[in-house]
C-alpha positions in Angstrom: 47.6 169.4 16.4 46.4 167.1 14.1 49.6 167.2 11.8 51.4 166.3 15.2 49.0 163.2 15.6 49.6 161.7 12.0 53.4 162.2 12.3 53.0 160.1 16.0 50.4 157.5 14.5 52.8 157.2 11.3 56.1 157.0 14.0 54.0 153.9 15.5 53.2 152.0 12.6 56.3 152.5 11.0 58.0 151.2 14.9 55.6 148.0 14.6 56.7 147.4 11.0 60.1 147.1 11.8 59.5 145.2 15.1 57.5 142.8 13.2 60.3 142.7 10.3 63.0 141.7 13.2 61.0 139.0 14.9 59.8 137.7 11.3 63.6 138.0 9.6 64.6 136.3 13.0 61.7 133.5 12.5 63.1 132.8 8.8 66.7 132.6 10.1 65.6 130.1 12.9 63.5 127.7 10.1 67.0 128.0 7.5 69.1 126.9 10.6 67.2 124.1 11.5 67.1 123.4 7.6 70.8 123.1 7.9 70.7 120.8 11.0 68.5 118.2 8.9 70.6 118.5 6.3 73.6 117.0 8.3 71.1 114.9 10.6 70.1 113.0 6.7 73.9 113.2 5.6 74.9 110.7 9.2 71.3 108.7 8.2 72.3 107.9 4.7 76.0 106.8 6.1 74.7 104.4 8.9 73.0 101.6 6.4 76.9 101.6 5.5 78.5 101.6 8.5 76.4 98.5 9.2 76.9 96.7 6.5 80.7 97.2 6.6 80.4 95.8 10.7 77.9 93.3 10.1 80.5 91.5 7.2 82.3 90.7 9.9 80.7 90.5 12.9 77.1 88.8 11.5 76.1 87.0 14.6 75.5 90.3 16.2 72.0 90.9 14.7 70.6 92.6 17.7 73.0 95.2 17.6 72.1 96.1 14.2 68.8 96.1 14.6 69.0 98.5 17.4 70.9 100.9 15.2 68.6 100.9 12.7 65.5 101.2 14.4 67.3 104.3 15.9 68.0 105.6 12.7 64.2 105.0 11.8 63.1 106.7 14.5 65.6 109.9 14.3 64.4 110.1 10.2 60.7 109.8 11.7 61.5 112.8 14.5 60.1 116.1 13.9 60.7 119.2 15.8 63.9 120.0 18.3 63.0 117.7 21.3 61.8 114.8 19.6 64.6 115.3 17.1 67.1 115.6 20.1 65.7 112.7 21.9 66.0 110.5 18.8 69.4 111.3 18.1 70.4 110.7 21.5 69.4 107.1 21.1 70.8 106.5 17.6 74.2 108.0 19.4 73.9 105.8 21.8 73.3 102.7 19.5 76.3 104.3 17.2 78.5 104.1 20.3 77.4 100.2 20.4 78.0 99.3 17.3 81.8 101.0 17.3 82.2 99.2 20.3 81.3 95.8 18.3 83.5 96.6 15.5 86.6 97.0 18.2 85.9 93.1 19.1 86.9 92.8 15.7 90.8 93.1 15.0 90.3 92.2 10.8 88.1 95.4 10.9 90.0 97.7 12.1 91.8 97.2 8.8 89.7 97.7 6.4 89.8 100.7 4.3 86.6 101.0 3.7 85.3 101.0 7.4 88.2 103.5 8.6 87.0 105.9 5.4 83.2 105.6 7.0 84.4 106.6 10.3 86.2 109.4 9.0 83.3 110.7 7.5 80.8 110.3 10.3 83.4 112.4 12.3 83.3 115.5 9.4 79.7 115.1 9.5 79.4 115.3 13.3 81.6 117.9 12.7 79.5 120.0 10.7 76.4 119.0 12.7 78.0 120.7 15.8 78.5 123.8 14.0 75.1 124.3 12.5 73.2 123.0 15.8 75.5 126.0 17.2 74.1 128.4 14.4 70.5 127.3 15.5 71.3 128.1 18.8 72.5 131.8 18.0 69.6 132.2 15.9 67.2 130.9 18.7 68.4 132.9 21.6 68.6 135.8 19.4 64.9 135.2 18.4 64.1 134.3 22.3 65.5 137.6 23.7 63.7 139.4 21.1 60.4 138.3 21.9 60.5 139.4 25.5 62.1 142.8 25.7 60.2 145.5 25.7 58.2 147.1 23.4 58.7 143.6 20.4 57.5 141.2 23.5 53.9 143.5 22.8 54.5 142.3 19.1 55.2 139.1 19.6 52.3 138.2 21.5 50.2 140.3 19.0 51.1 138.5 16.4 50.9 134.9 18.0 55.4 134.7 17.5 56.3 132.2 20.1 59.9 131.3 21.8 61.4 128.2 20.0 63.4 125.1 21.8 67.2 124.9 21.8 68.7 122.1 20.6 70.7 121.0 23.6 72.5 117.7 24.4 71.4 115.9 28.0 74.5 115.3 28.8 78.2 116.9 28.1 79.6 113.8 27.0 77.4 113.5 23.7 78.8 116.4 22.6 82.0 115.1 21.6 82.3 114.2 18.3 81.9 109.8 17.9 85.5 108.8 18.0 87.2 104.9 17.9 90.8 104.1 18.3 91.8 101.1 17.3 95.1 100.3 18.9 97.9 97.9 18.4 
């Protein structure tokens, strides 16, 4: 009988380990996507101060415009954690949208080289930015669903693991990547 009872205590510990290892691997996965997301969220930061300046040579009377984009950018470097991340880049895409609507006032722009190579990039870096907020995602709901079936939701509390926040657009249209056409 007691044999019995070691082998059942032992089955139990050894079922909490690996419940524990799931939600902890899952917890790890979660703070390595979000890693990623920065990483493309500091790639668009760094290209913005560019994108300005390239505008701006031709369209300098617009200082309001600029200002708005780079107090959006501040604020989006500033944010911390999904929603006030999302909410920041949801203004600095909004103020992006503005100043690509600027730069279309501007036929000479729309020839420049070095302004068409910018907005290239932006797009490969929205791009990528789509892709790894999608990762996040799958490693969020995976995490999510974890922590409340049965028996690793009694684990999760336990241990003080807590749901984390998708990182979701508030509306469909921002999730198309930035795009200006310059036609003839």
């Amino acid at each position: 009988m007691a044999l019995l009872l070691l082998v059942l205590v032992a089955a139990l510990a050894l079922g909490l380990i690996l419940l524990y290892n799931r939600l902890a691997q899952l917890g790890v996965q979660a703070d390595n996507a979000w890693a990623d997301i920065d990483v493309q969220l500091k790639r668009r930061h760094d290209l913005i101060p560019n994108l300005v300046e390239t505008v701006q040579g031709y369209a300098s009377h617009e200082k309001e415009s600029f200002r708005a984009v780079i107090e959006a950018r501040s604020a989006a470097i500033a944010a911390r954690g999904a929603s006030e991340q999302k909410r920041a880049e949801q203004q600095l895409g909004a103020s992006l949208g503005q100043l690509f609507a600027l730069a279309e006032a501007y036929p000479a722009l729309r020839g420049v080289e070095s302004f068409k190579a910018l907005q290239d990039d932006l797009g490969r870096i929205e791009e990528a930015l789509q892709n790894a907020r999608r990762y996040y995602n799958a490693v969020v709901r995976d995490l999510n669903t974890a922590i409340v079936q049965f028996p690793s939701n009694l684990v999760a509390g336990g241990f003080g693991i807590r749901s984390l926040a998708f990182f979701e657009l508030g509306d469909r249209g921002e999730a198309a990547v930035p795009r200006v056409e310059f036609g003839g």
